[in-house]
Structure formats: C-alpha cells, structure tokens
N, C-alpha and C positions, 0 to 999 in steps of 0.2 A: 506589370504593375508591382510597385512595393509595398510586400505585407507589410512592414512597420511603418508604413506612411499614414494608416490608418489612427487618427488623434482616438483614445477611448472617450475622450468628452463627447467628438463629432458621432463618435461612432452609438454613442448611449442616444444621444438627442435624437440622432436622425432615423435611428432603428429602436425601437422599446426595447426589443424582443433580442436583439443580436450581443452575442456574449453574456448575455444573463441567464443564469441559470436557473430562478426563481420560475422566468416565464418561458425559458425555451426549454427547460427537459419536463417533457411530458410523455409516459410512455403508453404503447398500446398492449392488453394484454400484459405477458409479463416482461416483455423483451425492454433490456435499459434502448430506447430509443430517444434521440434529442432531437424531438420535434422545436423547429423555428419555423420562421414563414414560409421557408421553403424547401430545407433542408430537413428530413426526415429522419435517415440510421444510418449511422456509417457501420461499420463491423470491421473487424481483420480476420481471415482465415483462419490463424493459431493466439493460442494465448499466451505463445510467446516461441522464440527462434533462436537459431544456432546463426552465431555472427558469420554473416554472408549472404544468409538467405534471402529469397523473396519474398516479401510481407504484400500478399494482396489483401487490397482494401477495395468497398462493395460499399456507394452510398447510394441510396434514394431518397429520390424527393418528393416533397408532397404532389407535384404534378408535372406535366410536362415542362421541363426548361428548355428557353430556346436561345440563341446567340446569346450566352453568359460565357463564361470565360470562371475556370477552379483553380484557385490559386493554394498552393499546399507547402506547408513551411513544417519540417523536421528539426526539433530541435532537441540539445542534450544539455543539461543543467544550464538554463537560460542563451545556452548561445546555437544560432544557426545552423545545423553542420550540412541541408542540402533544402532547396526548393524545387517543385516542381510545376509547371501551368498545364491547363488540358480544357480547351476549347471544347463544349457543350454546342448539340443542336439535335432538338428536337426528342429529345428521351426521358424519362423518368427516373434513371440510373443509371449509373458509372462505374467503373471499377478500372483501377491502376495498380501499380506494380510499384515498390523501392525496394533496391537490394541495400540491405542493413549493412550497417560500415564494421570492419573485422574489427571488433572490439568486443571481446566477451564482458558480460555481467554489468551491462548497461542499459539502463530507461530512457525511452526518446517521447517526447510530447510533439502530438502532430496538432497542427492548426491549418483547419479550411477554410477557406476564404469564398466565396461566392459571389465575381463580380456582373455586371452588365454595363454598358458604355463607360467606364468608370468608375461607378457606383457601388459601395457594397451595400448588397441584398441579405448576407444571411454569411451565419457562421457556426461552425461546427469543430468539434476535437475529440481525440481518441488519443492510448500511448502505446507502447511497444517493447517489450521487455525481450533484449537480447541477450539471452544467459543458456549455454549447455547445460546446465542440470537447473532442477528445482527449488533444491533445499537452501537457496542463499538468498533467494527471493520468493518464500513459500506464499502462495495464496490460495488456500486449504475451502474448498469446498465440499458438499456430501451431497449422496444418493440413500433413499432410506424409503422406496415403492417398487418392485419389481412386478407388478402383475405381467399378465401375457399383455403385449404391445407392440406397434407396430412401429420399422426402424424411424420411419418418418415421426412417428412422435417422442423418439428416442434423440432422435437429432433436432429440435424445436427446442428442447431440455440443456442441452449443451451449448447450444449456437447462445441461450439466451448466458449461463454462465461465460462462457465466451467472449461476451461484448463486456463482462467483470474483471476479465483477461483471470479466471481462475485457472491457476496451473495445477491442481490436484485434487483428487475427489475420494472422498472417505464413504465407501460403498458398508453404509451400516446397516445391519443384520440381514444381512443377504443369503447367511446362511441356512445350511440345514438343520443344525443341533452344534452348540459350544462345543464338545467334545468331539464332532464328525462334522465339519463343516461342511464336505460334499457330498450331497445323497449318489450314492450308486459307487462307478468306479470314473477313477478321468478316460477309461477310452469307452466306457458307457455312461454316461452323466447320468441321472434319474432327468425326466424333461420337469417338471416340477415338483415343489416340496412345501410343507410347511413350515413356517419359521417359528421362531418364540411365540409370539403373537398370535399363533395360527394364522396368519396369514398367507395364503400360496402365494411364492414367489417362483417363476418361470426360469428356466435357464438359458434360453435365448434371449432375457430381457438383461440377463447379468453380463452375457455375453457382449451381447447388439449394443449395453453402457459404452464396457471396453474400448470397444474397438472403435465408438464414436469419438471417445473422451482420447484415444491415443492420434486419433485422426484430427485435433485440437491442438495437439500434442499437451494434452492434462494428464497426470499419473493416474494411475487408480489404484487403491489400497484399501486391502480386503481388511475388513475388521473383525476382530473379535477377544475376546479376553484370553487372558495369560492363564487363569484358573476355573475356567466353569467345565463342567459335567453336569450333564439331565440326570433325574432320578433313575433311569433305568440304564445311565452309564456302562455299569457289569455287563449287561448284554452285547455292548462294542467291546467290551476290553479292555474296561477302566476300573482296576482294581479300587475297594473302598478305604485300602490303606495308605494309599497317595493322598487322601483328604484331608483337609485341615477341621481341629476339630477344637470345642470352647472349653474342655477339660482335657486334663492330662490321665484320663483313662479310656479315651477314645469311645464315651459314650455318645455326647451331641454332636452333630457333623457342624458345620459351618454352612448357613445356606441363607440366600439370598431369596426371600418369598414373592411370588411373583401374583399377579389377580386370577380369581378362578378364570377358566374358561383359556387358560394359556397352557403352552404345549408342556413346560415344567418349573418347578424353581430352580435355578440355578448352585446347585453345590460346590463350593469352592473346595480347589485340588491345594495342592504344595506346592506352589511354583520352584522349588529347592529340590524338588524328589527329582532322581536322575528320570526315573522311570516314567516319571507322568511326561517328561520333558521332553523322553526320545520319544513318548506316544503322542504327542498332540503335535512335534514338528512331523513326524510321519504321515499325520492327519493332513495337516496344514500344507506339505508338499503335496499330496494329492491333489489338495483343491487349485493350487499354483499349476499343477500339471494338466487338468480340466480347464485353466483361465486362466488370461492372460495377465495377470493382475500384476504390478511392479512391486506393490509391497506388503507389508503388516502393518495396518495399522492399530498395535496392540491397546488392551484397555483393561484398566483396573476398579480396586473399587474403593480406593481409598484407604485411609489409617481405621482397620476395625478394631483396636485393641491388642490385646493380647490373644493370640492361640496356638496352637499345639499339634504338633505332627501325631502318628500313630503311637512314637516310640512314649508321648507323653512331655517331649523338648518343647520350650518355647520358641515358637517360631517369628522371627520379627521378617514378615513380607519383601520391603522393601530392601534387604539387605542381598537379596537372591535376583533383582532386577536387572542389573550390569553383568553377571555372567549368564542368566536365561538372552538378554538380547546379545550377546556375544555368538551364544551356541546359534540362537536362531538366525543370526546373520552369517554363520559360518557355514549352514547346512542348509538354507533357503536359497543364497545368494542373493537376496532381494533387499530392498527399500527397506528401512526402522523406524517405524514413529510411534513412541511410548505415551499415553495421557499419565500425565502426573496431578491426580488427583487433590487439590486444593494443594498442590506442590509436595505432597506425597512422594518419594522416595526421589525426588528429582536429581538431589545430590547426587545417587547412584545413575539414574538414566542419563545424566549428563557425561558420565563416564564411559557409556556404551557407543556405539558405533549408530548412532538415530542421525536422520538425516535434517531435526530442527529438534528444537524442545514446544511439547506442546502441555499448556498448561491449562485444566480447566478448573473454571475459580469459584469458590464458594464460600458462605458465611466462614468469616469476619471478614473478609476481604470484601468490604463492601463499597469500599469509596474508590472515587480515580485515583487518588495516589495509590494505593493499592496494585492497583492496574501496573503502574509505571513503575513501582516499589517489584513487581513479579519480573517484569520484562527484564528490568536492570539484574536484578539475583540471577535471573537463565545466562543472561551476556555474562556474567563474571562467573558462575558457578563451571561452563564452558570455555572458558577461557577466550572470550570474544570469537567463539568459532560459532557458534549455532544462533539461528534466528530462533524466535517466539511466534509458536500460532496461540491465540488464548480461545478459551469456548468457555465464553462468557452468556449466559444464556437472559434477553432482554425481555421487559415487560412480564416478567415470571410468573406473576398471580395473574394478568390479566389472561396467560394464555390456559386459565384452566376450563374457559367458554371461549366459541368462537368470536372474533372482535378482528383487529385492526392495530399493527404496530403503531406506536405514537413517534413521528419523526425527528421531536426533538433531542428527546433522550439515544435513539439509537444515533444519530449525527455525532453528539459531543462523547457517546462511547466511543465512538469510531475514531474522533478525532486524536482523542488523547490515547487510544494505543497506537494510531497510525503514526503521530508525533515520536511517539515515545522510542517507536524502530520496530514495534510487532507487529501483527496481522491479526485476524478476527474468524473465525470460521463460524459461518453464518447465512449462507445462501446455497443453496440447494432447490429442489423443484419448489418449495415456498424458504421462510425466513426462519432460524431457530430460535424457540421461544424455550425449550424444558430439555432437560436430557436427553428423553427419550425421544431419539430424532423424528420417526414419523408424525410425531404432534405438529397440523398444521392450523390449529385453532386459527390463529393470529396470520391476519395477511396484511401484505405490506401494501400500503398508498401509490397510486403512480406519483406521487408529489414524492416519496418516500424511493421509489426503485430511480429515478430519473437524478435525485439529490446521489444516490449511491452511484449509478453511475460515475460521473463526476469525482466520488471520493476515490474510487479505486482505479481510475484514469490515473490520478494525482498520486495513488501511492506504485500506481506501475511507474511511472513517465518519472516522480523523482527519487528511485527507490537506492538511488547510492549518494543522496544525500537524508535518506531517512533510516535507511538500517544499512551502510556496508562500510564498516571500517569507522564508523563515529565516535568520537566522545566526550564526554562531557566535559563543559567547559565551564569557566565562573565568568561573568561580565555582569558590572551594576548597571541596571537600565532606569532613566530620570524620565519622569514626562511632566511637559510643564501645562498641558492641555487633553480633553478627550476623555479620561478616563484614567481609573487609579488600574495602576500596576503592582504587581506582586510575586516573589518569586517563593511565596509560598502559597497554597492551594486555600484558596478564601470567596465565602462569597460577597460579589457586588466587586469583584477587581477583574482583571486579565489577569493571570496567572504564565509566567512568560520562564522558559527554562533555555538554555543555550548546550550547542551542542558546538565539536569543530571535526573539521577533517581539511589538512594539507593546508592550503591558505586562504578556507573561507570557516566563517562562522555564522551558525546555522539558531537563527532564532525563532521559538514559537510560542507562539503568542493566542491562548484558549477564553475566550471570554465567558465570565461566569459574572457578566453583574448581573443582569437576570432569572439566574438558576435558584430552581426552590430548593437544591436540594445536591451535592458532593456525593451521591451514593451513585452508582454509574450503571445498575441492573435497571430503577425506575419501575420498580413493581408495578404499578398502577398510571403507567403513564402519566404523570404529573408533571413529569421537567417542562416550562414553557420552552418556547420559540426565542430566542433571544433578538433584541433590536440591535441594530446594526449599529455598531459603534463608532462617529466617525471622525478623519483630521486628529491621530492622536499624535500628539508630535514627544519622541524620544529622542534620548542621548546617555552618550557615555564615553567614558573617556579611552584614550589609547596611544600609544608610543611609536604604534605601525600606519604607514601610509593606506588607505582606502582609496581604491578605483571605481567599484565600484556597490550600489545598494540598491537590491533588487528585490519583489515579491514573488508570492503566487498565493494562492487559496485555493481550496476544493467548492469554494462557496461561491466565485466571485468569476467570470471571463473563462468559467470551466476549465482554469487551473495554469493557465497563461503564466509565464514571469511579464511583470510591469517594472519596469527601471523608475524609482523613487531619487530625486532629487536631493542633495545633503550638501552639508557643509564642514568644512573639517577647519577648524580654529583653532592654533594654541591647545591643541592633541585632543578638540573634544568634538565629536562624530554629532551632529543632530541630524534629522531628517523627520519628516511627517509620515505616518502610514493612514492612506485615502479610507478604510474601511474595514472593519473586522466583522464577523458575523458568530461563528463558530469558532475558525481557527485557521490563524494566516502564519504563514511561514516567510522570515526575513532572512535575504543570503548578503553578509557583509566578505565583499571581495576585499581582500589585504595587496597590496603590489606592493613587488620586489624591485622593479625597472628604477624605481625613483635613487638618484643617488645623494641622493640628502639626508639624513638622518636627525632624532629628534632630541632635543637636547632635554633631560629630563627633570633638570629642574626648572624650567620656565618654559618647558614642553613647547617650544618653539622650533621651525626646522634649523641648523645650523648654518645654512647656504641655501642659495639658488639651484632648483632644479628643475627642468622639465621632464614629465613619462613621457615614455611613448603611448598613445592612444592604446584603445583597450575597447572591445576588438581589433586586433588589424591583421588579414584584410575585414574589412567590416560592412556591411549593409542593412538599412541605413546609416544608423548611428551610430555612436562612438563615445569615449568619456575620455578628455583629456587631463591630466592629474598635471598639478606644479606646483611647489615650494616658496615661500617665499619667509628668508628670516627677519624681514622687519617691513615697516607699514611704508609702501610704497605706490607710486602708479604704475599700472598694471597695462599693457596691451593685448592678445590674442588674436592674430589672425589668420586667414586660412588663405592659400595661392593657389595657382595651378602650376602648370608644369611653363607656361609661359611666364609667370610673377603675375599676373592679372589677380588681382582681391578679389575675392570669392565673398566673403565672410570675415566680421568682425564679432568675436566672440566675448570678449572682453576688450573694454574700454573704463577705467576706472583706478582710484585708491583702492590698494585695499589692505587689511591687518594682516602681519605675519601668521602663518599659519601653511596646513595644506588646504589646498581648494583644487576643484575639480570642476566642469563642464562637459556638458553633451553639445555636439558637432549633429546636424541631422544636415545629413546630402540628399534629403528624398529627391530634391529637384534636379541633383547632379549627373552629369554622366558616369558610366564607370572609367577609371582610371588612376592615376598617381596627382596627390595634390601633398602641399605643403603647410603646418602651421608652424608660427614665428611667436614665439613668446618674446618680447620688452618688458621688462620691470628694473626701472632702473637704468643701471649701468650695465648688466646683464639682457644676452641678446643670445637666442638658440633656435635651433631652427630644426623640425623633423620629418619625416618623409610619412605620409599615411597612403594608405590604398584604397579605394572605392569598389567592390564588387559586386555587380546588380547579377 
C-alpha cells in the first residue's frame, strides 16, 4: 500500500484520533508514549547513531493485532529516502530493524502506518538522529537523585529520556564535596556519600546511570563548579589563599551561603590561581578515573562584582574562563561544557574548546526575543561553530509548592528556542522548574509529556534544517486572510522570522494572538492555550523559480511534512497554510532545472520552460514546475511508455508567470511515464519515473 495515498481530510474524518496529536498522545506514567486506538509506544534502542547502523524499533499495541499489515515510511527533510511493510498476526508488539543511510549529521522522521484490508486503523511517528558525536545536535538532559537503586529502575529513567532521543545527561551534584568530588580513592570508591544537601548518594547508582545512559548511547557529564571549596577545604589540601576574597586585604572570603542543615557553604577559589587549578583537575581526574563519565560539565556562578585574589589584585572571573577549560581539556581529555551564567563570560568560553555553548538565562532576559536575541549572540560569538543548550527554568514561582507544569507556556518556550536553532535542557527523572536541579515540586501533565514528545521527535527528525548550517534570511511575508502577521514580536499576530540554507528557505511561523503575556518563564502559569489559527493565506514576492512548498508542525500529524499548494505569478509565491497552533515551520523549495529566467522588471518569465518533476524517481507524487512568458493555453499531460493518456493535468488559459502542479500516481503501477507540456506554439516533452 501507498503511504501517501492516504488524503489527511479522509484520514481526519474517518479516524478522530489518527495523526492528531491533541487526542492520540497520551502517556502512561512518565514514559512519552503515543497512545491511538491501537497503536501504544513505539521506542528506538539509542537516542541516536553512527551512520550505518541498525536503528531497532519496538512498538506496542494497545492489544492484540491480528492480520494488519505496518507500513513504515523513513523520511529526511520531507522526501522518502526508504519504506518498509511487515505483516502483523496475532501479537501485541513488533520490533524491526533499518540500517541508517551513510550520511553523517542527519534527522530522519519515521511514519507508521497501521493497515487492515486497506484501511487505515492508526498512526504513529518517532525520529532518528544520525550523527557521530553529540555536540552539533546537543539535546541536554540531567540526573540530579542518586539513592541506592536497582538497575532496572535505572533503566525505566533512560528508556523514558530515550523516547526524547536525549543525547546527553548532566549528572548534577553527584558529588561528594566541590573540592573532592570522589569520596575514597578510584581503585576504592567510598560505596556511598553525602552530598551538598546531605543527601546520600550511592556509588552504584552513579555508576549503573553511566553505563545505562552509554548503552543509549547519551554522554554523561559529571558536574561541578570551577571555584567551590567546603569550609573545611584545608583538611584535603586547599590552601586558603587560592580564595577569592571581597577586600583587598584578604579579610572576607567570597562564599556562597547555603540553608542550615546542608553539608557546607560553598567558598569560592580563584579560578586563575595555577595552584587551585592543578588541584581541582587532580581531584577531577580521579573522579573520571572511578567513572566513566565523558565530560565536565563545568558551572559558575555568575557576574559577582568585583573581587580580589590574596595578593589584594582585582580579579575579573570571567577573563580566566578560556585558559581554565583549555588546561582542563588538555589534562582531562574529555567533553567541555561551560554554563555561562545570564551569558557571563561567554565571550571567553566561546573561545575555549566546549563542545556547545550553554547558556542559563535570567532577569532581564525575560521575553522570547531574548531567548532568540541569546541563541543568535552564541552562533556569532562562535563563529557559527557551536549549538545552544539554554536552562531556562519554567513556571519559577509556581515551583516553590508542589503543583503541576502549565502546558502552554512550556510549548511556546519550546517552540521559539526550538525555531530559533537551540535546545532546552529540561527533562530529567521530572521537568526543571528552579536551579537547583533536585526541585521536583512541579510535575508535568500527560497532556504535557505526550505534547513534548512530539516536540522533540520534530527537533530530532528536522534538526539540519533547524540548527546546522542556517541563516538568516529577509523575505516580506503579505497575508490577505487568517490572521495578522508580524516580523516583529507582538501580541495578537504570528510572529514569522525566516531562515535559509542551500536552496530552501526556511519559514516559522509562532502564534501569539492569544498570549497574555511575551515573557517566556510564565512564573505563574498564566500563558493560555492558544486557538488554532486557520486557512492563513501568504505571499511574497521572488525572482527564483519555486518547486516546491511544504509544512510540518510539532502540533499537528506529529510533525509529518504536508505539501501545501501555491501559485507563482508574475514572481509572486502565494499559498494557504491549513493551520497553526503553537508554531508551524514552512520549507519554500527554490529549483535550478528551470531554464527560463525572470525578467525583473515586469517579473515575468522570459521564455518557455518546462522542470523536470521534483521528486524523480518519486512515490506517489510529484510537482511539475513550467514557465510561461505570456497569457496563453495551456495543456499538461501525462503518457506511459506506450503514448496511452494517463492524466490530464492541465487544460486551460493561463497568465504568464511560473505555475507548478502535483502529478499523484497512487493508482499507477511502477514504472516510466511521460509528461507533455503545450502552451502555445511551444511543445516539450519529459521522462518521470514511478517507484512504489
């Protein structure tokens, strides 16, 4: 059967529940599952692959399936690249196998199909990030409970990040003490310890993380700050003149006060002293030499003012940042990930050898453009080499009492870092609401993990058209119907910014007429739910031919592309978008094939030309592009290999301009067919291929 033969109208009417994400992700526990009528979890083995490998997939269903028929469609920025079918009888669950295509640093969206005699029953989707290393498509999660545990509930904790596709996890205060992070020695570990908090943390549980999250294939990066020492520091080894101090006669130390009944405050050292430097990587290689941990994930604490070494010097923090992770990545040999503190010396850690920039945000930086204002400064500050993780921390005040994330606000956070090219770090064994990781007041909705689902399928599946290699672009976008547009950040419009890479342009489109409120933390849950906005029809103009104009959304057919219909006239692009909710992503395809060109003062094409279709080979459909420089009758039709008419595609007048159509052969065999453009005096003729 053909996955694209499936109409989304027939497929809405006939199914409530299929391709909707409102009503089919609903999860159990905390695992993202996309319960439909019968189609329960799908999963993949790792949260992401070395191109070649075998990506096994493991779905079940709500009950026994019997003579259905799984139709599975692999695709990589809207087009095809394999399908697979697997005949169903009598089981509850499946699991299949595709070896990923040798392309590194590539997202593939997978779509399942669920038929019976014809019929589709139910629909499901997952993505697949094929990248050797992590940091180009980082998606940063954390661990922040270590009690004594058993592996099996260590692996419950992963598998559910896992179905997030997180590729790395920030193991926060795992330690034993800042200044000694491993209790004992690495070839005698201590078996447990107490941490900041006093709370014991197990060393099999730090361990049994590891080796689950490596078996995911997720990093794990051991945390801890650049400058702290406990009060009884002297005792390991930590002189008190490495300290940073609030006077220049080394009277008040520099300390960070913590609540009674915690193991100390935290005294901040000299990140600049050689001495505190060669002692805390000494420290720090131990604990790497006890665990298998891939990196550091270092931490600060922000712009404190002015202070002062022993000798009485003013010491500016951040200026010591890029040769502390230099040494540390020289004598570690591990992973670099710096937090730059409301963008706290970032300038410098963008210098260093980190393998993203991670930024956590705080007052003023309170609205979304802020957000997008952060991400864009890391891309240039790095010179378009490093991604953004932000640790932006949601629903703030509400997480000071147990409660409940509020979905809307965290969605349209999401949305506009996701858009923007960064990532969010924010799921772990619950959702982060405060700094201090273990705070799990605030639990997330299944309405809320099932919606996330979905969002970070969308930012695996299209994550090299959302952060690798993009850039901003200008285009004026006109809408004559649906809703006001804006390409500045307002409420009661869509707010739409454009991006490009190579020969497509990348539009996104965030709806804010709804929102109470541009501030993107949402202290108190108040952002509502926004109405789905629908039939907004834009345009704008251009000088390059278009083949084709495609969607997708995190909100909408769990993140599917949908080919959107347009018209190109005397060089102006219009088309409708069916629906926006949150935040829909438009890809305008530009083609080179066309040999026509546009003449720029009456933007008409100069000549007759026909493209070549687009895909080809293609399955089902197809978009056929052609040229025409003045208002003529038009024919279109399609042959086979004997001349027998298949298809009349156009028949009609029409105005100079480019125009374009979709060719759908669901009914065809595979094979070689033919289409004949007529307009005119002008007659051409091209060769397409059908591959089922």
């Amino acid at each position: 059967m053909n996955l694209k033969t499936f109409p989304l109208f027939l497929v809405e009417s006939a199914l409530c529940c299929v391709l909707s994400r409102n009503s089919c992700a609903q999860l159990t526990g905390y695992i993202g599952s996309q319960q439909g009528q019968v189609l329960w979890e799908i999963q993949t083995d790792k949260a992401q692959y070395n191109f070649g490998d075998t990506v096994l997939f493991n779905l079940t269903f709500n009950s026994i399936v019997d003579s259905c028929t799984l139709h599975v469609r692999y695709s990589h920025l809207g087009y095809v690249v394999a399908q697979d079918s697997l005949d169903i009888t009598s089981v509850n669950k499946i699991g299949w196998s595709w070896t990923s295509p040798h392309a590194d640093y590539r997202g593939y969206f997978v779509d399942i199909f669920l038929t019976k005699a014809g019929l589709l029953l139910d629909h499901a989707s997952t993505a697949v990030d094929v990248s050797s290393t992590w940091n180009r498509f980082p998606r940063y999660g954390f661990l922040s409970s270590y009690p004594f545990m058993q592996q099996t509930e260590m692996d419950s904790v992963a598998e559910v990040l896992n179905r997030y596709h997180i590729n790395g996890l920030q193991f926060y205060d795992w330690q034993y003490k800042h200044n000694m992070p491993l209790k004992g020695t690495p070839q005698a570990p201590a078996p447990y310890w107490n941490d900041i908090a006093n709370r014991i943390n197990y060393f099999t549980t730090v361990s049994g993380y590891i080796q689950t999250a490596h078996a995911h294939a997720m990093k794990a990066m051991s945390y801890n700050l650049c400058y702290g020492a406990y009060a009884n520091a002297d005792q390991d080894g930590v002189a008190t003149e490495w300290s940073l101090y609030k006077d220049t006669n080394h009277q008040t130390r520099e300390v960070v006060q913590l609540p009674s009944g915690w193991a100390s405050n935290i005294y901040l050292m000299d990140p600049s002293n050689a001495q505190w430097r060669a002692y805390l990587l000494r420290q720090e290689d131990s604990a790497f030499e006890a665990l298998a941990f891939d990196g550091w994930q270092i931490d600060q604490l922000g712009d404190w003012g002015t202070m002062y070494n022993y000798a009485g010097q003013p010491v500016v923090v951040s200026n010591s940042f890029t040769s502390f992770i230099q040494g540390a990545k020289s004598y570690l040999n591990k992973d670099m990930v710096m937090n730059a503190v409301n963008q706290y010396g970032q300038s410098n850690i963008a210098q260093a050898p980190v393998d993203f920039l991670y930024s956590e945000v705080w007052d003023p930086s309170v609205n979304y453009s802020d957000l997008v204002s952060i991400i864009n400064t890391n891309y240039a500050l790095s010179g378009g080499h490093c991604s953004t993780v932000l640790a932006a921390y949601m629903d703030y005040n509400l997480g000071d009492n147990p409660g409940w994330f509020s979905t809307p606000g965290v969605l349209m956070t999401d949305a506009v870092i996701f858009a923007s090219g960064g990532a969010h770090i924010e799921l772990g064994e619950h959702m982060l609401c405060k700094e201090y990781f273990p705070n799990g007041n605030l639990q997330m909705t299944n309405e809320l993990k099932g919606d996330l689902v979905h969002y970070y399928d969308f930012l695996t599946a299209y994550e090299n058209l959302l952060r690798d290699s993009v850039r901003a672009a200008t285009l004026q976008l006109f809408t004559s119907s649906g809703a006001q547009i804006s390409s500045v950040q307002q409420l009661g419009a869509l707010w739409y910014f454009v991006k490009q890479k190579n020969n497509l342009q990348i539009l996104h489109l965030l709806n804010y007429t709804d929102a109470a409120s541009l501030q993107w933390r949402d202290r108190y849950g108040t952002q509502p739910e926004p109405d789905t906005v629908r039939n907004v029809t834009i345009s704008f103009s251009t000088d390059s031919f278009v083949k084709r104009v495609w969607t997708a959304s995190p909100d909408f057919y769990g993140g599917a592309d949908v080919d959107l219909s347009f018209t190109q006239d005397s060089g102006r692009i219009s088309f409708t978008l069916p629906q926006i909710k949150y935040w829909d992503m438009v890809v305008i395809e530009y083609d080179s094939t066309l040999t026509g060109t546009l003449n720029r003062s009456s933007r008409a094409p100069v000549g007759y030309a026909l493209g070549q279709n687009y895909p080809n080979p293609f399955n089902p459909t197809t978009v056929i592009s052609y040229s025409l420089p003045v208002r003529t009758s038009v024919t279109l039709r399609v042959y086979d290999v004997l001349g027998k008419e298949i298809a009349t595609l156009v028949d009609e007048r029409q105005n100079a301009g480019i125009h374009s159509t979709t060719f759908d052969a669901g009914g065809l065999s595979s094979g070689v067919y033919f289409y004949r453009l007529t307009a005119g005096s002008f007659v051409e003729t091209k060769k397409l291929m059908l591959m089922k």
